[in-house]
C-alpha positions in Angstrom: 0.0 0.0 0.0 1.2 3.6 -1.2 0.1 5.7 1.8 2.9 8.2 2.9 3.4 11.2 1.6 6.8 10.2 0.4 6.7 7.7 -0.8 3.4 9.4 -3.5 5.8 12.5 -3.9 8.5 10.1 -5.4 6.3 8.1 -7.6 4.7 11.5 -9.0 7.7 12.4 -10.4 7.3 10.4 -14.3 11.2 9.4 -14.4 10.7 7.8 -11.2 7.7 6.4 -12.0 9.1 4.8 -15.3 12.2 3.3 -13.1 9.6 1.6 -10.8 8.0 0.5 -13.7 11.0 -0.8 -15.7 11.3 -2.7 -12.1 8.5 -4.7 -12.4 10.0 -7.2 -14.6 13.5 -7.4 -12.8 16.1 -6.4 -11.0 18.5 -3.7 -12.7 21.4 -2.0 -12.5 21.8 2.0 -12.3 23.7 1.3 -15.4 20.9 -0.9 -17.1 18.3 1.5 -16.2 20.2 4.4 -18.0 20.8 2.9 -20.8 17.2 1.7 -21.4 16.4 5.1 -20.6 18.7 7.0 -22.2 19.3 9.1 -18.5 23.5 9.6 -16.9 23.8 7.2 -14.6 24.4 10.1 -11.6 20.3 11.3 -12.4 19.4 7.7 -12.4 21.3 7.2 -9.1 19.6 10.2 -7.8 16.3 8.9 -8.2 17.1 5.3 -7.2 18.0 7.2 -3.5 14.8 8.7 -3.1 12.7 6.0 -4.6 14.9 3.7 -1.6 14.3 6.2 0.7 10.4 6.0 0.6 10.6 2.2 0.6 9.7 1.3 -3.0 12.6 -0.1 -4.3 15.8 -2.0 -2.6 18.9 -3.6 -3.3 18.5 -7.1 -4.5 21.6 -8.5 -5.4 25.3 -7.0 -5.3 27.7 -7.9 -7.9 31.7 -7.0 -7.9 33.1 -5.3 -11.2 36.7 -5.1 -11.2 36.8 -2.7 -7.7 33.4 -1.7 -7.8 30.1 -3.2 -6.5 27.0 -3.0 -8.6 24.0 -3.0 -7.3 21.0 -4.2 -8.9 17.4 -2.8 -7.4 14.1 -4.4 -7.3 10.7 -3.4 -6.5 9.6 -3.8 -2.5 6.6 -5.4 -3.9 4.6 -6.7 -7.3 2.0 -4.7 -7.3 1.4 -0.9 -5.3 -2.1 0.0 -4.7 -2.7 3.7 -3.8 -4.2 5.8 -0.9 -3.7 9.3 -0.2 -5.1 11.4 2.5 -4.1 14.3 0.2 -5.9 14.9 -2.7 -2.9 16.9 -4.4 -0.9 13.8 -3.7 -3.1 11.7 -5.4 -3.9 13.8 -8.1 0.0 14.3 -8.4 0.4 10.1 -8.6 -2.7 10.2 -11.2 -1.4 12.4 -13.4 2.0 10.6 -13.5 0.2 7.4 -14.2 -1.3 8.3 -16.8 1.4 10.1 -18.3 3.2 7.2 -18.2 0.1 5.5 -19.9 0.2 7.9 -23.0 3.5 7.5 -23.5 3.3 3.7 -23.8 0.0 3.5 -25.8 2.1 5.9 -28.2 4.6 3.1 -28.3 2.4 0.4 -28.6 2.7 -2.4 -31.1 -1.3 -2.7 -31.2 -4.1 -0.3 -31.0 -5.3 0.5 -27.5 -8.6 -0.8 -26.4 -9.9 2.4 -24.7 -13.4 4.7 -23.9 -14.2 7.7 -22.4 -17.4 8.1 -20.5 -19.5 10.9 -18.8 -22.3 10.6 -16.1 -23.5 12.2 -13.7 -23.1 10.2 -10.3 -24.6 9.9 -6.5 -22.2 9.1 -3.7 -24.1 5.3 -3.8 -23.5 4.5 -7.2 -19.9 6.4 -7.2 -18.9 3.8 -4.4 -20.3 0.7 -6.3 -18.1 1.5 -9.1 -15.3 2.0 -7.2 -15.2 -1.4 -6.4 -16.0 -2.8 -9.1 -13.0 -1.0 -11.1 -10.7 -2.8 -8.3 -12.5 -5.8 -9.3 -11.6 -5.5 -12.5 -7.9 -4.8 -11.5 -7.2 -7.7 -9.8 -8.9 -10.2 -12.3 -6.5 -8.6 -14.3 -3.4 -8.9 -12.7 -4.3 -12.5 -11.9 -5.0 -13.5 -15.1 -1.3 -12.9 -15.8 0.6 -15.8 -16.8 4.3 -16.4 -17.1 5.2 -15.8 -21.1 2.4 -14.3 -22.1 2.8 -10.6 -23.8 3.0 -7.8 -21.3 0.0 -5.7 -21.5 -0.6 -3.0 -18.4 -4.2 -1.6 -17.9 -4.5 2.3 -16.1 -8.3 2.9 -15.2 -9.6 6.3 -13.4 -13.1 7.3 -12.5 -12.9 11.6 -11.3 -15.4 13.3 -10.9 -15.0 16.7 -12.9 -16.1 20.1 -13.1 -17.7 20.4 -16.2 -21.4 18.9 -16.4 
């Protein structure tokens, strides 16, 4: 669970969101993670601190190159599910998500299946959804299966200020 203020501030930020990502597959290096994304190795290193610091990522394994010890980082856990007390947190961690989102769909090797929708909710029906959206989430995730093609899924219900 991604509760602390710290630890949303650090996974607002879209580098070190796409590190945590790239961490959901395996373990890597500072070095493997600035190559893949094209980052120095000292802003990478940066961004691995903090992400340490709030508890999202850890040393996994150690390795000794010639006089130096690489250290290869790994998630603290699969899968983070959010909660914020703040809503500029959240919105913060949102935004980043979904940035995140864009940029992959862009990428993609197959069209997006995606919709937009519009309605205008009470608080019952707003918390019936809810759920059901983390519903959907987890049959998701658990439908995963070892060699199949990586697909992610990024869902948000808001409410808006246009009606």
């Amino acid at each position: 669970m991604v509760s602390e203020p710290e630890q949303l501030r650090a996974l607002a930020d879209d580098l070190r969101a796409g590190i945590v990502s790239l961490l959901r597959s395996r373990a890597r290096s500072t070095q493997e993670l600035a190559r893949e994304l094209g980052i120095p190795k000292g802003t990478i290193g940066h961004h691995l601190k903090v992400l340490e610091r709030a508890g999202l990522v850890k040393v996994v394994r150690t390795r000794q190159v010639r006089a130096v010890t690489e250290k290869f980082y790994g998630r603290t856990a699969y899968l983070f599910l959010f909660a914020a007390e703040d809503a500029a947190d959240e919105r913060s961690v949102a935004a980043s998500l979904f940035r995140q989102a864009a940029r992959e769909i862009d990428a993609s090797p197959r069209v997006a299946t995606f919709g937009q929708a519009m309605a205008n909710l009470a608080p019952r029906d707003v918390a019936r959804l809810e759920k059901r959206l983390k519903r959907l989430m987890d049959d998701f995730t658990a439908a995963g299966v070892p060699g199949g093609a990586p697909y992610r899924m990024t869902v948000a219900m808001y409410e808006t200020t246009d009606g």
